[in-house]
N, C-alpha and C positions, 0 to 999 in steps of 0.2 A: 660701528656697532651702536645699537640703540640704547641709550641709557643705562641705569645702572640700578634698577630698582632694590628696594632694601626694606622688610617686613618683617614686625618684630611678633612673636607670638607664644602668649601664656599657655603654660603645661596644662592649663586650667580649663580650657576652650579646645574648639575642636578648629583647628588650621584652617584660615581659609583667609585668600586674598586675589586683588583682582589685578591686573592688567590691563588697559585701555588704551587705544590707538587713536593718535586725533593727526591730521594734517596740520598745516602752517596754521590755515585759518583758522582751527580748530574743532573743525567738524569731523565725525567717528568717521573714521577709515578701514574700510571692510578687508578681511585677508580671509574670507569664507573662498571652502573649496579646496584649500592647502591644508596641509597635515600636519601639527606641531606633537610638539611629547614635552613633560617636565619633569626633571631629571633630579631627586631627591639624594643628596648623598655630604656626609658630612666636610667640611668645608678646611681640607687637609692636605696639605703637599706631601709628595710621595718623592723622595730621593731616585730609588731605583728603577732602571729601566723598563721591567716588567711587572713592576704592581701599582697598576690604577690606580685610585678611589674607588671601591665597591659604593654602589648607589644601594639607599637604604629601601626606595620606591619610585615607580616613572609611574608618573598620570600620565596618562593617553584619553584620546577623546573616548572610549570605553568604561572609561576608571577614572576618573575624580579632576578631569578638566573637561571645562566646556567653553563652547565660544558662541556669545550672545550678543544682542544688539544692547545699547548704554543703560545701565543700572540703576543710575539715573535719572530715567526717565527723558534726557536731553538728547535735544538732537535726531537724525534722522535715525528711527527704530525698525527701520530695513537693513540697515547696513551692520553686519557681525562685527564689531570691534573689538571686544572686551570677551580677554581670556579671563577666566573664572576658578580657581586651582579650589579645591577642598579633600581634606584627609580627616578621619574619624580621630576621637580623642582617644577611645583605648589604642588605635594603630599608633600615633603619635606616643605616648608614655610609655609603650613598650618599646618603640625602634627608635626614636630620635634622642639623641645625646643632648646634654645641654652644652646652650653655647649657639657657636657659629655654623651653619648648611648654607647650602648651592642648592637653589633650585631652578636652574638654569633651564630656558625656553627654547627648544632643539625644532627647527624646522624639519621634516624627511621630504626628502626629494629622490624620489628613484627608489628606494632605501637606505639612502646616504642620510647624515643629521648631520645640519651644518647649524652652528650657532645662530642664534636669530637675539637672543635680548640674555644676558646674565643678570642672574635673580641670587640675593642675598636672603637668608634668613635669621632671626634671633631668636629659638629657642630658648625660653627658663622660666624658671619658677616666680609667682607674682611680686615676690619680694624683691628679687633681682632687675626687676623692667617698671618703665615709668607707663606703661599704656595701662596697668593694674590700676592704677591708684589714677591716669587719666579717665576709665572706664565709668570711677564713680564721683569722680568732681568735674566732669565737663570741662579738663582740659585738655588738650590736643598737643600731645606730645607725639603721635603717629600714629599711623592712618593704615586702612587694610586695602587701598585706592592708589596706584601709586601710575600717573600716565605717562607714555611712550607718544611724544610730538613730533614730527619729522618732516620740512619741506621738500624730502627730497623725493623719498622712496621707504616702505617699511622696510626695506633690502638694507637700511644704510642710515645713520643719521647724518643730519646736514653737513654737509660740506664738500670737497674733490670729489670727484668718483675715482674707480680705481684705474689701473691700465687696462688701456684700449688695443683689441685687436681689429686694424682699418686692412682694407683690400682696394687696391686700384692692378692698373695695367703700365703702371709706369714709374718710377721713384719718386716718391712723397716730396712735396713742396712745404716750405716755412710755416706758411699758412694751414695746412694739415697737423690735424690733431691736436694734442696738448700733451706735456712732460710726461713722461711713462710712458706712453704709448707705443705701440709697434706699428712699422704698415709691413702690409704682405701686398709682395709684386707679381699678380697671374700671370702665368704665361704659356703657353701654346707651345705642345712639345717639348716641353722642356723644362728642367727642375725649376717650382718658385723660390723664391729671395725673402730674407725676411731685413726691414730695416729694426732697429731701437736696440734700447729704450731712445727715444726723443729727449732730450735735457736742455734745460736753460734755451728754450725756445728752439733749440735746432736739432736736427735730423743726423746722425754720422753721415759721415761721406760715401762707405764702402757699404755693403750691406753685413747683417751681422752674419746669417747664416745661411747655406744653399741646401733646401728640400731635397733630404736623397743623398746630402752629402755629407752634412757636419748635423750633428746631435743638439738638439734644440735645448737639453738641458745644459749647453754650453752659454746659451744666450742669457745674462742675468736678469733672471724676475719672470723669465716668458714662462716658466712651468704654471707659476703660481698665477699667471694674467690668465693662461691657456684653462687652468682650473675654475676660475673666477668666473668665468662669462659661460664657459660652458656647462658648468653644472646650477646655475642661473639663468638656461636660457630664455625660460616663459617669463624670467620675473626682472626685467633687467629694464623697469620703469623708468629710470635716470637717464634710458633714451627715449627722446623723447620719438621718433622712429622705429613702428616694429620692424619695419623691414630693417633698418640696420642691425636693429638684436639679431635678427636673425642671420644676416650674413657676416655677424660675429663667430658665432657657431659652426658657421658654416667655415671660415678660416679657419677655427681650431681643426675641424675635422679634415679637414686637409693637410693639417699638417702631421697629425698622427699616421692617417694613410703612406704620407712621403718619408718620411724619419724612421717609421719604424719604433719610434720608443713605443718603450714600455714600461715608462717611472709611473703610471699609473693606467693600469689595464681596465678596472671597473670604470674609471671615466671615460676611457676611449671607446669602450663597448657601448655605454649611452650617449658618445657623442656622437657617433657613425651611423646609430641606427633607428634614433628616435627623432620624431617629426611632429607639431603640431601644427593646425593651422586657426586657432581661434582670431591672430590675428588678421585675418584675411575673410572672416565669416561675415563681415558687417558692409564689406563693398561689394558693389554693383557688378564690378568682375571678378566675384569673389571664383566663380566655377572654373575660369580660365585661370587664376593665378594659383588656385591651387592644385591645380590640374599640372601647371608648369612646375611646381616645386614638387609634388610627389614624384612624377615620371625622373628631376631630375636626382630625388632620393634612393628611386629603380636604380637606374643607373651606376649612381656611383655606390652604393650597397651591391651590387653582383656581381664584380669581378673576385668579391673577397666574401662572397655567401654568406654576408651578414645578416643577420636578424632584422627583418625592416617591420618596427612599430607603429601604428596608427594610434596617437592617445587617446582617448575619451574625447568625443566631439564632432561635429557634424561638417562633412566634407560633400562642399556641391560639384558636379564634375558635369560633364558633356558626354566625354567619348574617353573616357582612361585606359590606353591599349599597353599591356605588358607583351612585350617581343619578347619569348623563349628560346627563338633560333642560336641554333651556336652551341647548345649545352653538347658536351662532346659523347655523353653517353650513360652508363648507369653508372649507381653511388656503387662505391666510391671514387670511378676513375673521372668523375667531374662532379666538384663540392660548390659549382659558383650559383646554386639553387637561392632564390631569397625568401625565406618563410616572410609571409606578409599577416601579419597577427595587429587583433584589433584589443582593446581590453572590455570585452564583454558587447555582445550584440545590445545590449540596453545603454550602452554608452559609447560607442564607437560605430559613428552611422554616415554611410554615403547615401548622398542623397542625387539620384538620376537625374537629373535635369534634362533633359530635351527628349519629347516626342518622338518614336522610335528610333532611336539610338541605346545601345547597351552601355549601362553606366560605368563596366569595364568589363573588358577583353581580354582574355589569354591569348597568345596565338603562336604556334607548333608551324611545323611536327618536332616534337620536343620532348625524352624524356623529363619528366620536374616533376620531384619529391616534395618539393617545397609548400604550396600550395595557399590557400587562404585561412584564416579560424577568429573567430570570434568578434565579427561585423555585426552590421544589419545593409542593408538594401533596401534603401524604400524610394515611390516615384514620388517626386515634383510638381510634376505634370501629367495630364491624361496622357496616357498611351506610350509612357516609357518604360523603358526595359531594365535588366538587372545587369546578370553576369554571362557572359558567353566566353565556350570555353574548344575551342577548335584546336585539333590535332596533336593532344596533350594525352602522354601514359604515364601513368601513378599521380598526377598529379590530382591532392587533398584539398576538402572543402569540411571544414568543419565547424560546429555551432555555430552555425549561419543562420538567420532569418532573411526572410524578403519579404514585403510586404507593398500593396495598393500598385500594384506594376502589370502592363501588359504581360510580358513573358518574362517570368522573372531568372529562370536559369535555360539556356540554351547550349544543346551541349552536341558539336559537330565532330565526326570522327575520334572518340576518346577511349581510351582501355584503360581495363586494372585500374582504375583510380578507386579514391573511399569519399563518399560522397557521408559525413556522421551527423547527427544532429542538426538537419536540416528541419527549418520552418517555414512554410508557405502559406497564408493568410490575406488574402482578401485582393487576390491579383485574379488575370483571366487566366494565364494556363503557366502554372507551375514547374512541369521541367519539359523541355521539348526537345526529341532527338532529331535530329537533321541527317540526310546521306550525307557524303562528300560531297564539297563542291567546289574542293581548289584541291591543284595535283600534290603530291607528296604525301599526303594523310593517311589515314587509315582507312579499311575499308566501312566498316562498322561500328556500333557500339558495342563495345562487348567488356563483359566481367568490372563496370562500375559498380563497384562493391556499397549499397545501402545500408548504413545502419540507426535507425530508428528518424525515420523520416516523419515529420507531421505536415500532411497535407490538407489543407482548411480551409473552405470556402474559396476553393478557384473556382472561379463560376463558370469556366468553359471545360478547362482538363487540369485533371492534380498531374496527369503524366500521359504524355502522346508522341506518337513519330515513329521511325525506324529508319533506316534495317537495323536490328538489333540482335547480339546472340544473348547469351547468356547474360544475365539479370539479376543476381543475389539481393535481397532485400529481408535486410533483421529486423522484427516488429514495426511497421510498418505503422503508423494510424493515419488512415485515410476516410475523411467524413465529413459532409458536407458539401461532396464539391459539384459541378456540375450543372446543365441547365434542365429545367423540367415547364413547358407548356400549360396555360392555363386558362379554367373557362373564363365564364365571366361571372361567376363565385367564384374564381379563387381554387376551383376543384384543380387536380392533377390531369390532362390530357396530353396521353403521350403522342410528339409529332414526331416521326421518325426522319421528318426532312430538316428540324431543326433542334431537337431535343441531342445534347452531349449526354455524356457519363462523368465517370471519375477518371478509369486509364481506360488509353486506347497501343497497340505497340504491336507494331509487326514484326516477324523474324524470318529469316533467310536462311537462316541453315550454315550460313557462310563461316562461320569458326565454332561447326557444331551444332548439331541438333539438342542440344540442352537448351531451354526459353526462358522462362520467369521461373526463378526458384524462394519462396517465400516461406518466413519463419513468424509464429503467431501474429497473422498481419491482423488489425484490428480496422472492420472497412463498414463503415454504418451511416444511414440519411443521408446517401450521396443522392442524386436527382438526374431522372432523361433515361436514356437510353440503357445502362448496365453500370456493375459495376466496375468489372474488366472485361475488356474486348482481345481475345488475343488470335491475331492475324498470319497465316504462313503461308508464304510465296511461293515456295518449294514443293517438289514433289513427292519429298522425304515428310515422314511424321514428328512436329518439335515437339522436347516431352517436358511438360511444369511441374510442378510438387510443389503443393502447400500442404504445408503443416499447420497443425490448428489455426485454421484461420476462422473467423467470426462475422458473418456477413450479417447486418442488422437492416431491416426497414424499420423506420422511425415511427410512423404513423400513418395515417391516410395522405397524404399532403407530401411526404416525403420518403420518398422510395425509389427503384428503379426498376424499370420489366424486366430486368435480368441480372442474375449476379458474377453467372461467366455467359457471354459468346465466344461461341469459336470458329472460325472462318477458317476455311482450310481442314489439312491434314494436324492432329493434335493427338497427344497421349498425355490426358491429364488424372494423376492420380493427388489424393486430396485424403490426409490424414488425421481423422480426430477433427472435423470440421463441424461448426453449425451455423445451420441459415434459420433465420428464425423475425416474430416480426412484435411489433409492440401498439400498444393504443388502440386505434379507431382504423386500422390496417386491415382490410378486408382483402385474404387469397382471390385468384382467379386462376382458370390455367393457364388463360395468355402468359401469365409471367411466371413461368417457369424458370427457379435456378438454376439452370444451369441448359442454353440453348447451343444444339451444333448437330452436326448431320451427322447420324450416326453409320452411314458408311463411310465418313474420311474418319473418321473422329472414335476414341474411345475414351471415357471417364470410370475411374477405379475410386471405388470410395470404401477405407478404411475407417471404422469407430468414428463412421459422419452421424451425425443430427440434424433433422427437417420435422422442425415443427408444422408446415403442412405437408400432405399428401399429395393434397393437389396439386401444388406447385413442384412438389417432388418429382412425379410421373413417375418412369419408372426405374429411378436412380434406384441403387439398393449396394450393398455393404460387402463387401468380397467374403469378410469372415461369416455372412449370417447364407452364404451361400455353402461355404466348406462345412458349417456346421449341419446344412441338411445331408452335404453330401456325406460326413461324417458317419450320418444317422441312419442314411438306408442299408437296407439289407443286400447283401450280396451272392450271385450264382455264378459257379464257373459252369458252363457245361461245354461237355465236347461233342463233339457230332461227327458219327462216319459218313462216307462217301453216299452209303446205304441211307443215310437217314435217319440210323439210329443213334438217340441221346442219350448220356449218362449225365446226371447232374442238375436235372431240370429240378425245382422248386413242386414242393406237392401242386395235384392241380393244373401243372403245366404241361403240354404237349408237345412232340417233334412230327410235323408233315412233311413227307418227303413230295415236292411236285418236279416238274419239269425236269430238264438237265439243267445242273449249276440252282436248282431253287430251292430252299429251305424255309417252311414256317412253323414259329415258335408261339403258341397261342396260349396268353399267359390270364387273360380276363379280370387284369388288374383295373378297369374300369378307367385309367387314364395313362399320360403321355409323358408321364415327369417322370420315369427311369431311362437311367442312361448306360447306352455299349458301352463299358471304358474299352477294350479290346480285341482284336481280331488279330488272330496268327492261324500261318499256314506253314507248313516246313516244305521249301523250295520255294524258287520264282515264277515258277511256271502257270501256276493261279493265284488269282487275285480275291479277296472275300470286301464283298459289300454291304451295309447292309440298309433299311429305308421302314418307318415308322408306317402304316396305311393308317393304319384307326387304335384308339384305345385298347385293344384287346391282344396285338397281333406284332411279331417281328420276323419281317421278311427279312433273310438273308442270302444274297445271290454271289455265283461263284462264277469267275469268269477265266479263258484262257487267256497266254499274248497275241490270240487272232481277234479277242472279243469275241468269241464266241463262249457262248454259255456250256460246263463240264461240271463233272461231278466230282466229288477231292473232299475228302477230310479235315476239318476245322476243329477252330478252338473259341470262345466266347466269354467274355466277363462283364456280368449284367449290374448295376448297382438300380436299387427299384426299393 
């Protein structure tokens, strides 16, 4: 334990004292990065089992501690050594008692506080303490400074360390370790052994316990070693070896796995499942070693579907392949799924290393719930890739970023997954779907569930590939991405041989003619060719629905010639939609919103907006068509065999010509009224009828010879 500071302080002044950390030598020793608390509470033994000490106030780095470089002025002023406590005077005079407080310096780790330095206080009044009466005769009876030296480690003042957890493949020799100590004997199939404590330089003869078989809290002191190094294991500077720290932790966690205790559950939940690698970040084979310790973290976290944590920190990798094979089927009848959580994409980052390689792989066919959340992805090098993710259902990627990558998410044969809070920023193409191209998998993409994706500046495609079916995607913002041609000012010149978009995504039909289904996608200044392409193989019609979606051209300079193509058979309806454009953006027709062959193809547009016309052509709005239809007038009339009409509209006529001929000369001057209906009673004639000119409705009556008859009808004109 580090010293024993002790701070005397008048009711009079407002609390405040300092803490400083020096090594041997005496230079400030930084503990920035780590999380202390100081625990105010009056300075009192409690008899009974269940009443603490109530603390009166905890500084936290939020509230009234802080940690700075030397106060002093001395010494290297980079390095944070000096905790810094302060409390107001009125909070002081109203909660602090006089006399003796604790304000003891709690380290949290995990959210565990483990003691790091005990802190005395002397509260009272001036007449009671000599620092009043030092304050004004310049004598030094005590001090608001009081330092914490330590050659060892801030973990510890000088001296033994504690007990050691050692690992070899074979019983500990004399020479192994020192008093306290344990060694753990690996072994291959078979339960390990644990030796100790070590005493008076030797080793027991027998081993104390067998993994699996006898209960570790049988062994004297192993609980409290077991607790010691693993809840310590980033800071266990007294070796001087991080790799031994580490494969300290690593024996602990092994031996929770094999024992089964459970004298403390929150330790063995953080011993099993959390991993850093800072030690490993400053060598040359930093990507391969930590490559080797995560995959062997995979490992041994999925047989008991542990929670596997990535801490805050930057991890270089190669080719990091998780194998899903095996999982025996859905939650819940196989739980050995490893959620693999980062703590925040701004602090938890892989970094790609190698030129087309994906910086890690899922790899199926594999139900897995478990999934990834809260990394980052970024490349290394030019032309590295991110995450690829083949033959995997339900399996979650969420508050993801990628960033500066070839292809940053690749996603082969995958279903039902939720792909949430995804970032794609300054990579060539964003997510890319692949067919099958290893047996067992899936046919397609189908139903990877999007919810609010941001795709930014991929300069080839925000999203491309197929076969795909169905496509859910919840606000969407997609802007920027794309490549766009240019003169030699700089103007916009579209090349249709090498100009991208934003998405490009073909469909098959293969599990349903449902396509891209989109909720207020938000799609603006993407550049090239469009700004979705959507492609069907099929002979059948795929059907899309966006809802309020928002298509923006930015400026002159940044736009696209299209904001849907559709290749193929398509039924695209589009709700509450606007295209519209901004700046120094001059319409043309070429670039029509919305291009596709309007014999495969239909587009239904609900409560759309098109601030041009021209670009619109002759899109138009389903309800502003019911509303003419609404509006016209309407005539039933009926017609005998003879020719004669009942029901015509004043002005209008019945011609009886030919057999089977009828005309109705109405001299309405155009061609925009429409027959809703034709009845005849029996099947034996058929009623047709055919527009010639403005003025006139020929109606012809035919038999099942085709030959032309005369027969009695019915008509319903709307005009």
């Amino acid at each position: 334990m580090a010293g024993l500071p002790q701070f005397i302080i008048s009711t009079q002044t407002d609390p405040y004292w300092e803490i400083p950390l020096f090594d041997a030598a005496g230079k400030p020793l930084s503990v920035e990065g780590r999380v202390f608390e100081a625990w105010i509470a009056p300075a009192t033994v409690k008899a009974g089992v269940a009443e603490p000490v109530k603390e009166i106030k905890v500084l936290t780095f939020q509230d009234g501690l802080s940690l700075v470089a030397p106060t002093d002025g001395s010494g290297d002023q980079t390095k944070k050594n000096t905790f810094v406590h302060q409390v107001s005077r009125a909070f002081a005079q109203a909660n602090f008692p006089r006399g003796a407080l604790t304000a003891d310096l709690l380290e949290v780790v995990d959210g565990a506080r483990r003691m790091f330095a005990p802190v005395r206080l002397f509260y009272g009044d001036p007449a009671d303490i000599r620092d009043f009466i030092a304050d004004r005769q310049g004598i030094t009876f005590g001090q608001g400074r009081q330092a914490i030296v330590t050659p060892v480690a801030i973990a510890g003042q000088a001296g033994r360390r504690g007990s050691g957890l050692l690992t070899g493949t074979l019983p500990p020799q004399p020479s192994d370790g020192e008093d306290g100590d344990y060694w753990v004997v690996e072994r291959v199939d078979q339960a390990n052994v644990i030796y100790g404590p070590k005493e008076g330089g030797a080793w027991p003869a027998q081993p104390s316990s067998t993994f699996g078989v006898g209960g570790i809290a049988d062994v004297p002191g192993l609980p409290k070693a077991i607790d010691d190094r693993a809840a310590r294991a980033a800071n266990l500077s007294d070796l001087t070896d991080k790799d031994q720290a580490r494969e300290t932790i690593l024996a602990a966690r092994k031996i929770f796995r094999q024992t089964g205790s459970d004298f403390d559950s929150t330790l063995e939940d953080e011993a099993v499942s959390r991993f850093h690698t800072g030690q490993f970040q400053t060598k040359r084979d930093g990507s391969a070693r930590v490559e080797a310790a995560l995959l062997r973290q995979f490992r041994e976290a999925r047989p008991y579907g542990r929670r596997f944590d990535l801490l805050a920190g930057t991890y270089p990798v190669s080719e990091l392949e998780f194998d899903w094979r095996g999982l025996a089927g859905d939650f819940p009848a196989d739980r050995r799924g490893v959620p693999i959580h980062g703590e925040g994409s701004q602090n938890t980052i892989i970094r790609s290393a190698v030129a087309g390689q994906f910086a890690v792989s899922h790899i199926g066919p594999a139900t897995v719930y478990s999934g990834m959340s809260d990394q980052s992805v970024v490349g290394a090098v030019p032309e590295a890739n991110g995450i690829s993710l083949f033959g995997l259902a339900y399996f979650p990627l969420r508050r993801m970023n990628f960033g500066k990558l070839n292809v940053a998410l690749r996603m082969e044969s995958t279903l039902s997954g939720h792909l949430d809070s995804l970032m794609f920023s300054d990579v060539q193409i964003g997510a890319e779907i692949l067919p099958p191209t290893k047996a067992g998998a899936y046919t397609d993409f189908n139903m990877m569930r999007w919810t609010s994706p941001h795709f930014k500046q991929c300069h080839q495609w925000a999203m491309k590939g197929g076969p795909s079916s169905t496509i859910p995607m919840f606000a969407p913002v997609i802007e920027g991405n794309g490549t766009m041609s240019r003169g030699s000012q700089g103007e916009a010149i579209y090349d249709p041989a090498n100009d991208t978009g934003a998405m490009k995504l073909t469909f098959t039909g293969g599990n349903g003619h449902v396509g891209l289904v989109m909720f207020a996608p938000y799609i603006e200044a993407n550049l090239g060719k469009c700004d979705i392409e959507l492609i069907n193989t099929s002979d059948r019609p795929i059907v899309h629905v966006l809802i309020a979606p928002y298509f923006g051209r930015l400026d002159g300079a940044s736009y696209t010639q299209h904001n849907l193509i559709l290749t193929g058979k398509h039924k695209v309806i589009i709700i509450g939609g606007v295209h519209e454009h901004h700046h120094n953006y001059v319409p043309s027709a070429d670039r029509s919103y919305i291009k596709y062959n309007k014999t495969e193809s239909q587009v239904v547009n609900i409560g759309t907006a098109w601030e041009s016309d021209i670009e619109r052509g002759d899109l138009f709005n389903i309800e502003d068509k019911v509303a003419e239809l609404a509006a016209k007038k309407e005539a039933v009339i009926n017609v005998t065999a003879a020719g004669v009409a009942t029901g015509l509209p004043t002005g209008w006529t019945m011609t009886k010509g030919g057999p089977g001929l009828y005309t109705i000369t109405h001299n309405l001057g155009r061609s925009d009224y429409i027959v809703l209906a034709l009845s005849r009673t029996g099947s034996d004639i058929r009623v047709d009828h055919s527009f010639t000119n403005d003025n006139i409705i020929v109606f012809t009556l035919a038999n099942t010879a085709n030959s032309y008859a005369d027969a009695a009808f019915n008509a319903l004109v709307k005009y």
